[in-house]
N, C-alpha and C positions, 0 to 999 in steps of 0.2 A: 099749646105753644111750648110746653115743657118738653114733651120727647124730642123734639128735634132740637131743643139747644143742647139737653144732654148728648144727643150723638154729635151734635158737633165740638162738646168739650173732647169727648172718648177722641174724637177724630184728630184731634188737637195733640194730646197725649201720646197717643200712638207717633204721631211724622214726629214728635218731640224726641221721643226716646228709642226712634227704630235705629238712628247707630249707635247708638251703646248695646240693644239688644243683638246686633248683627256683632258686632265686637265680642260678645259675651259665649255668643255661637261660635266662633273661630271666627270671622270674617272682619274685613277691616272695608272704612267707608271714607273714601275721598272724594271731594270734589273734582269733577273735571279737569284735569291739567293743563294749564296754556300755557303758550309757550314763554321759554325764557330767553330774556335778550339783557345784555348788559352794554353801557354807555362808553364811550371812546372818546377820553381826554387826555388832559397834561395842562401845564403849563408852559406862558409864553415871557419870554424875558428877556432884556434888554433891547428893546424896539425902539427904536426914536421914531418921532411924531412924523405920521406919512400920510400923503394924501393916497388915499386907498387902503393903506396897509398892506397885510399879507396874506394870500389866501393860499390854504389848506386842503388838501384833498384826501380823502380816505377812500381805500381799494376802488380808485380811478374814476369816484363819481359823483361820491358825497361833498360839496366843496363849500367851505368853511370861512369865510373875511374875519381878521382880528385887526383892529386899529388899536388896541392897548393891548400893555404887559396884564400877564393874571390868567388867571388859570380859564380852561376853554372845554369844553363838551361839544362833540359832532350831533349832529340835526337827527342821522341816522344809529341805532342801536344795532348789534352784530347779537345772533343766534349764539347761545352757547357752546361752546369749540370752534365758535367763527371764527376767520381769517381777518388781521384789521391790519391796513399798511398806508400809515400816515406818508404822505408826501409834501413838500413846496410845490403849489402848482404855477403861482404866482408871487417872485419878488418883490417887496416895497420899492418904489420909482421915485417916490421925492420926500427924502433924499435918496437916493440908491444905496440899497442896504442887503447885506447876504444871510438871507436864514437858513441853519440846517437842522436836521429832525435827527434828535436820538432814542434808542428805545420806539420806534415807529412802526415795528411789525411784531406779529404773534398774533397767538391765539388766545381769545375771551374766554376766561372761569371765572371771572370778576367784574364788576367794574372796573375798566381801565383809566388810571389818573397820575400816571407817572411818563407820559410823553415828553420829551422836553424839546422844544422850539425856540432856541434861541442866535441871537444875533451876536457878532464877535467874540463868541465864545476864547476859542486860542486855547484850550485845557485838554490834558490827559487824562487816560481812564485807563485804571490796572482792571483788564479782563478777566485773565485765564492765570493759572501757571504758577511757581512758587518764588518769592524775594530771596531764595537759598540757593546757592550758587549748585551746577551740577546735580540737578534733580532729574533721576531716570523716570520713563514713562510708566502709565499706566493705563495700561492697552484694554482691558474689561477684552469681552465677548468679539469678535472681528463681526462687521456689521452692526453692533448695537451701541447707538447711542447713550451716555450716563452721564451725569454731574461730575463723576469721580473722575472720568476718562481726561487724557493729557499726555501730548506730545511728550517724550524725554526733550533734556535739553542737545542742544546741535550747536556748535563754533562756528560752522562755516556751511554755503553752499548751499543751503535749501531749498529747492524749487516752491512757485506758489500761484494759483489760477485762484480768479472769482467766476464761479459759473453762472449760468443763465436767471440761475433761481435768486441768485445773491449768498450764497455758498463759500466759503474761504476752505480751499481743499491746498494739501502740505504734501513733499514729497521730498524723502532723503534729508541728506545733509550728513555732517560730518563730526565724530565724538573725540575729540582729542583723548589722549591716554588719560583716565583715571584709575582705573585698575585692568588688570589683563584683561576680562569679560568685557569689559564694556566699552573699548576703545577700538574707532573704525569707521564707516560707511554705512549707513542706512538704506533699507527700499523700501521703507512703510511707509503707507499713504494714508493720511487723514482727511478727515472734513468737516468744517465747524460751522454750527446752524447759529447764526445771530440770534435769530428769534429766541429759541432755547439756551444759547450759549452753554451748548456742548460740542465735545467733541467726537467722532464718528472712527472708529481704524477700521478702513476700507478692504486693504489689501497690503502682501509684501507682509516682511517679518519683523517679529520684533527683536531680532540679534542681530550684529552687524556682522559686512563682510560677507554676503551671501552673493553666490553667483546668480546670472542673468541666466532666466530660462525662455529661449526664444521661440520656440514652435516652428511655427510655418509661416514663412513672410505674406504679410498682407492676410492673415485667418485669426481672428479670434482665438483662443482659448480658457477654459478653468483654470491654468497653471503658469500659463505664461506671465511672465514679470521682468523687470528689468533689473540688472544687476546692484548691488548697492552702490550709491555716487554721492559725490559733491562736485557743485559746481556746474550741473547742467542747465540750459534753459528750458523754457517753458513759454505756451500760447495756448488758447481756446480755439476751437473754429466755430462756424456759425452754427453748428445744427449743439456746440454743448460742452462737446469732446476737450479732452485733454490733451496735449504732446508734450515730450519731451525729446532732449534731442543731447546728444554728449556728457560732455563731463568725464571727470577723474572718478575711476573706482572699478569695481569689479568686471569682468567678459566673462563669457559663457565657459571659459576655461577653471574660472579661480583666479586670473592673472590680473593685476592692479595696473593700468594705466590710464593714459586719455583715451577716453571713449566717440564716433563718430555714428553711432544707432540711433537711429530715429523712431521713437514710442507713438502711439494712440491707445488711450484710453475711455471705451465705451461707457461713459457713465450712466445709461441704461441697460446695458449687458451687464454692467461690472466685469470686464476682461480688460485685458492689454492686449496692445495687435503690434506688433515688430514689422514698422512699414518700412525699413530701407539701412543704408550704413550696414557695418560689418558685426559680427559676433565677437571680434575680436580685436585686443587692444593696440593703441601708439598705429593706428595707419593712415597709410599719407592722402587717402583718397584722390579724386579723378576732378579737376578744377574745370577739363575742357577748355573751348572758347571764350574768349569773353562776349559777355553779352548772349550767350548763343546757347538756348535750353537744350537739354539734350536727358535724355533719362538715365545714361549710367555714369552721368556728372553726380557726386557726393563730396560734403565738406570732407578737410581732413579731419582727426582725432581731436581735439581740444577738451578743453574745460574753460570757467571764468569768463566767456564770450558772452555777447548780450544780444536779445534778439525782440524784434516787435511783428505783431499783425498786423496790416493795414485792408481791410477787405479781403480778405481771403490772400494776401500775399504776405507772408512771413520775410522780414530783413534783417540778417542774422552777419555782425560783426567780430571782428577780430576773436583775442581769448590767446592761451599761453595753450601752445601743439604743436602739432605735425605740419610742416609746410609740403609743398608736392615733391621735395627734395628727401625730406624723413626729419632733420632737422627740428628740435622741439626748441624755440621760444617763444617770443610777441609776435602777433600777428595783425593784419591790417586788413584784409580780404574781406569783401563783401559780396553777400550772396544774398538770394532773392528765391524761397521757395514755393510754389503755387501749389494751394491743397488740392484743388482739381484736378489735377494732373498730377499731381504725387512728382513734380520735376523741380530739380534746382538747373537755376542759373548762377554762375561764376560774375559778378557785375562789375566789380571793382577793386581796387587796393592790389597789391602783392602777392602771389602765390610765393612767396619768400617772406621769412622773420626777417625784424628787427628794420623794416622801411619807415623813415623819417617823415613825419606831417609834412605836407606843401597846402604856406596859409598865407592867400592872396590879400594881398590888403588894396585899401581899407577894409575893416570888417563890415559884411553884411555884405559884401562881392561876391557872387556865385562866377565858378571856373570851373572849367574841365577839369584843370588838374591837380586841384584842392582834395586834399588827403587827410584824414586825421592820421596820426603817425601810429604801430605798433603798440598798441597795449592791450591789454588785459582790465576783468573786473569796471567799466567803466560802470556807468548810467543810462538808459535809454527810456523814451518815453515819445508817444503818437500825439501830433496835433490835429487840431478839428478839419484841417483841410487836408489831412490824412501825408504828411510828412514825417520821416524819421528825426528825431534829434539823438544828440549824445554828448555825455557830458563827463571831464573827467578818465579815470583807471590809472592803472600806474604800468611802469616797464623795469622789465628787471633786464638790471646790466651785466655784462661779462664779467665780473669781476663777486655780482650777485648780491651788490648793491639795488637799492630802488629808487627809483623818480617817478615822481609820480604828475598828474596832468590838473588845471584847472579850465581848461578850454571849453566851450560850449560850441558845436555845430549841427547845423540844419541839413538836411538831404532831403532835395526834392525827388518826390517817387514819381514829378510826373518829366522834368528836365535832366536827370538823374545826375544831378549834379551837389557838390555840396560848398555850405557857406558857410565861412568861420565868423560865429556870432559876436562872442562872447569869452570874457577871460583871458588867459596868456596864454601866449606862445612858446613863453619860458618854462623852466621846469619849477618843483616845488615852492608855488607861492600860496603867502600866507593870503587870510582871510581878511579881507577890506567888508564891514560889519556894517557902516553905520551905526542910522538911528534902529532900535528896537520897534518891527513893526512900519516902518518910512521905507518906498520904493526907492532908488537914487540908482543913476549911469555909473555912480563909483562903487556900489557894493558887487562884493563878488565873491563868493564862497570858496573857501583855501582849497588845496590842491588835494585828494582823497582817493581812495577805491573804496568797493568792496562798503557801499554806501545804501540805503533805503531809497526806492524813490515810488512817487504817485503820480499820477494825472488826475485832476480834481476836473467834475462835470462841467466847467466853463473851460477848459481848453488848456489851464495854467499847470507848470510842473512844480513839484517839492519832492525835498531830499533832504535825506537826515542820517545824521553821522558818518560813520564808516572812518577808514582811518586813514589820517592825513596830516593835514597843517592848520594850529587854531591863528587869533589874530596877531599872539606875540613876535617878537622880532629874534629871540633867542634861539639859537639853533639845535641849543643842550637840552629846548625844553619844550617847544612847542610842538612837536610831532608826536602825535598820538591816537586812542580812538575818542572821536568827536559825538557828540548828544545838541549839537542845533541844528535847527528847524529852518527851513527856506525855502518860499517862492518866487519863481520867474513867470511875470508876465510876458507872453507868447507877444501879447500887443505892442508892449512898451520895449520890451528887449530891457528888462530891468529888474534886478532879485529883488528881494526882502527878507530880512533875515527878520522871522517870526516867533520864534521861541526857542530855549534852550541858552546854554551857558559860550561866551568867547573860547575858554582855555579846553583844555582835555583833561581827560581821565576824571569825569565826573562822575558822582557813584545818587544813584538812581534816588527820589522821592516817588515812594510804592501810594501811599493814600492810604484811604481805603478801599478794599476790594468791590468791585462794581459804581465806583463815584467819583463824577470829574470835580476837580479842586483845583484852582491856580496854581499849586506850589507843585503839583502832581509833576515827573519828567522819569522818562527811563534812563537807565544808566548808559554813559558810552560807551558804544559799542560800533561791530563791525559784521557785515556776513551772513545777516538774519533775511527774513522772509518776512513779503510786504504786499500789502492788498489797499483797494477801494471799493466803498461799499456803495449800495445803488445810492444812500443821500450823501454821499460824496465826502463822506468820511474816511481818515485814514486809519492803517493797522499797521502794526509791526510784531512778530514774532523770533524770540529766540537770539542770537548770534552769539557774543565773545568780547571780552574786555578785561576787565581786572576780575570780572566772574563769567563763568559759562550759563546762561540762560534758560529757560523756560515759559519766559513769562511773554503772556499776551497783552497788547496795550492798543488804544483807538485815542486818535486824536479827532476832536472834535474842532471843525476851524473855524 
């Protein structure tokens, strides 16, 4: 019985010490590796007591019920470098309550436990960007993403898409004089990843005042770009794409005016394509019939106009340019372009500056021959039953004075008529506030351009700032740029002034960088560039006020 327990001590010894001897050979001994998965939380806060509560969903499947505040962990764990994208899948119902997700998408190296899911937030969040007035960019490598990377600051004019992915991509805008170099027009394109929260320089330069290099209409290119601008608009179309269309700044000469060129930008090619409009500046374009498509129909030359997509039909208003005369003021003219067809329609309004609103009363009357009057810079934003609104701009008078508009009207895309909502008829009035937060028939946001605005995921508009009229009655004092915050209910036909200060020229509370805090507000301002994010969050970037900008900020509502 002896020899066989000693070979089984020897055998013992041996499986005891073969990694350290395998170590001692050069060789290294690990177990098996399995795989690694990390946990997908945050917390939840400020919930009042709901039958059901709220339920949660992560990358479209994993779905989550929270009936209290306090911190939460998904059922499912994500592979390391996994994709996690917190969502509301479901609202609290009794009582009805709005939760939104921030911080809800990226990618796993950790445990994740910094989500935040909460109800009536109402706070700011400093992003990006620097509290120091006139901060040029820093462009890193073109294509690659970096921490460091950052828009320069822009006064005016910036164009801005959220693409398919949930993407905030930037284009132009405009550098008031700081020094000889740096004062002028922009054509660089950016694009900021949430998840990472960096920034991307796409394409276009980083000096301004460069000309437009157009190629071959309707062909992609390496080179092609559009000239540097302020003031153009912007849309997405379904399959991703970017457009842009006008604006004040550079033609394919060098020569500065208002621009009528019509862009697309392949964000899977990475090229620009010159789909339509001229190479060249201040032209009066081809208005045609009204009503009547026709292909070598093109707006004139403008800047400052506003435009919306509604299903593949872009509706694209007024702006300060070229009437079919040559004549550059306010304009009133509305057009209707269909991406299918690469065709504009001439629809409405004036092929002549400076035509006066016709506003049928009472409000909430739709007429044939309801007009919003000539302006410039207004507001515009799509409702869920696929309607234009607009709200606001100003008109510059012969004398080159300003008035500016507080009216709010509806256009139906399918009656194609429009209806005066909302607001005066009058010119620059101040701002009726109310209660902070309280819907009411008498609030009504003062008169503005050149304003931020959003469409949040239920259908309701907000706008913020721009510069105008605050609540006071003094004429020596209350016009300026504006920092408050307001929604209009689409249902009620009724604002709410949400956050931010009555008076003007308020100067910004920064936080801290990446943390929403009450007391958090940007500074007023005017002329910046504005996004919504898939959980219905807002952004604002950059414009102009007592300081020139940089800074990226997200309200959380």
């Amino acid at each position: 019985m002896r020899t066989p327990f000693r070979f089984l001590i020897l055998w013992l010894a041996i499986v005891v010490a073969l990694p350290f001897l395998l170590s001692s050979c050069g060789s290294s001994y690990s177990a098996p590796p399995g795989p690694i998965t990390y946990t997908i939380g945050g917390t939840l806060t400020n919930l009042a007591a709901a039958s059901g509560g709220v339920i949660l969903q992560d990358n479209g499947g994993d779905n989550l019920t929270l009936t209290a505040n306090g911190a939460f962990t998904f059922h499912t764990a994500v592979a390391t470098s996994g994709a996690y994208a917190v969502t509301v899948l479901t609202q609290p119902s009794s009582p009805a309550q709005t939760c939104a997700v921030v911080k809800g998408t990226g990618t796993a190296s950790a445990n994740v436990t910094n989500i935040a899911v909460d109800r009536g937030h109402n706070e700011w969040e400093w992003m990006s960007g620097s509290k120091v007035s006139g901060q040029t960019g820093t462009y890193g490598a073109l294509g690659v993403a970096a921490a460091t990377n950052v828009p320069g600051f822009r006064n005016f004019g910036a164009v801005s898409w959220t693409d398919t992915s949930g993407n905030l991509w930037l284009f132009g805008g405009n550098e008031l004089p700081l020094t000889p170099t740096n004062s002028g027009d922009l054509n660089d394109l950016w694009k900021y990843n949430i998840a990472s929260r960096q920034w991307t320089w796409v394409s276009g330069s980083s000096s301004v005042n460069q000309n437009g290099i157009y190629g071959v209409i309707n062909t992609a290119a390496p080179n092609n770009v559009p000239g540097s601008r302020d003031s153009a608009v912007s849309w997405i179309d379904s399959i991703g794409n970017l457009w842009l269309f006008g604006g004040e700044g550079n033609d394919s000469t060098g020569a500065i005016g208002y621009l009528n060129d019509l862009w697309e930008y392949s964000v899977s090619m990475n090229m620009w394509i010159w789909q339509g409009g001229s190479k060249l500046a201040n032209q009066n374009g081809s208005f045609g019939m009204p009503g009547v498509a026709d292909a070598s129909n093109v707006p004139s030359a403008r800047g400052f106009s506003t435009v919306q997509n509604i299903s593949g039909q872009v509706w694209l208003f007024g702006g300060f340019g070229n009437d079919s005369a040559g004549t550059q003021d306010n304009l009133n003219d509305l057009w209707e372009y269909t991406i299918s067809t690469r065709i504009w329609t001439w629809m409405g309004g004036s092929n002549l500056v400076d035509e006066v609103g016709v506003y049928t009363l009472p409000k909430g009357t739709a007429a044939p021959a309801n007009i919003p009057g000539s302006r410039y810079s207004p507001a515009t934003w799509t409702d869920t039953l696929g309607n234009f609104w607009l709200f606001g701009g100003s008109h510059q008078n012969v004398d080159l004075s300003i008035d500016s508009f507080n009216d709010l009207w509806e256009f139906s895309t399918v009656s194609k008529e429009w209806t005066w909502m909302n607001g005066s008829n009058a010119l620059d009035q101040i701002g009726i506030y109310g209660t902070q937060g309280t819907a009411a028939s008498g609030n009504t946001p003062g008169a503005r351009s050149d304003l931020f605005s959003w469409t949040d995921p239920s259908g309701n508009f907000w706008l913020f700032g721009g510069f105008g009229y605050d609540s006071t009655v003094n004429p020596a004092t209350n016009l300026g740029d504006l920092s408050d915050l307001w929604e209009y209910s689409v249902s009620t036909n009724t604002w709410t002034w949400k956050n931010g200060p009555k008076v003007n020229d308020q100067l910004a509370t920064f936080g801290t960088l990446g943390q929403l805090a009450p007391g958090n507000i940007p500074e007023a301002r005017e002329g910046g560039a504005s996004w919504t994010d898939a959980s219905g969050n807002l952004w604002l970037f950059a414009g102009s006020g007592a300081d020139s900008f940089n800074d990226l900020w997200m309200y959380f509502p």
